[in-house]
KEMIVEX-565524 format. One record per residue (C-alpha): x, y, z. Coordinates in steps of 0.001 Angstrom, whole numbers, padded with zeros to 6 digits, always signed. Layout:
<pts>
XYZ
...
</pts>
This chain:
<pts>
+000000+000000+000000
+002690+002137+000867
+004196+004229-002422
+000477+003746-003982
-001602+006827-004494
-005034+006468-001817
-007631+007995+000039
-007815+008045+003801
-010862+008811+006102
-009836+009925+009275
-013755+009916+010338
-016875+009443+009002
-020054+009863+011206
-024539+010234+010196
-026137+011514+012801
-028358+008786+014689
-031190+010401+012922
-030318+010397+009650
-028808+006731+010142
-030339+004257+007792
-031520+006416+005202
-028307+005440+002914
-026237+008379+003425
-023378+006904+004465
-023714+004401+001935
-023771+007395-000961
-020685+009124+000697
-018426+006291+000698
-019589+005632-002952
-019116+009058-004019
-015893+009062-002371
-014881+005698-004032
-015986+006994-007265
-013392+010006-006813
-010433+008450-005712
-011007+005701-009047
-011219+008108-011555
-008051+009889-010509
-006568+006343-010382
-006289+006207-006997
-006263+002568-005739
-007320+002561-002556
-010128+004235-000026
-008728+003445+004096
-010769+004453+007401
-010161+004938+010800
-013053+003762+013097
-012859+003049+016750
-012989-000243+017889
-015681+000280+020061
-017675+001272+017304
-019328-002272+016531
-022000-001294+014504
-019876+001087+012180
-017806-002231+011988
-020623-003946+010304
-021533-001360+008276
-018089-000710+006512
-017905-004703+005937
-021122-004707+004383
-019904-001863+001607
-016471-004263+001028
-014026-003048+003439
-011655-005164+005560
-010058-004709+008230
-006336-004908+008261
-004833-004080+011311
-005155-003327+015039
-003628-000500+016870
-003531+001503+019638
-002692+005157+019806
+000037+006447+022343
+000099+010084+023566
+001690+011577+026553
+000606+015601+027226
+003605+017502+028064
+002345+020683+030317
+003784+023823+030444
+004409+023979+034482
</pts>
């Protein structure tokens, strides 16, 4: 993947409301469509992992998951 040209989604989030109702669905498509006709070959996301129903949802439109990780941060204050 590295050295190939790609899309990434930091976050992607319908409101409960408007859940269901195939937004999400026409976004990623949209996006997909995009990122192919530039030549791009590849669309990644970041989703939380205790986001289980996103899960399901991004597996449904083709997506995989390929890796695990956890984020390190340590704030450094001014005092």
């Amino acid at each position: 993947m590295f050295g190939e040209n790609g899309w990434i989604i930091i976050e992607l989030a319908v409101s409960p409301e408007a859940q269901r109702r195939g937004i999400g669905r026409q976004l990623l498509a949209s996006l997909e469509d995009r990122a192919a006709g530039r030549g791009d070959s590849f669309v990644r996301l970041n989703c939380n992992t205790v986001r289980t129903v996103a899960h399901g949802f991004y597996q449904h439109m083709k997506y995989t998951c390929d890796k695990t990780q956890k984020r390190f941060i340590k704030y450094i204050s001014d005092d």
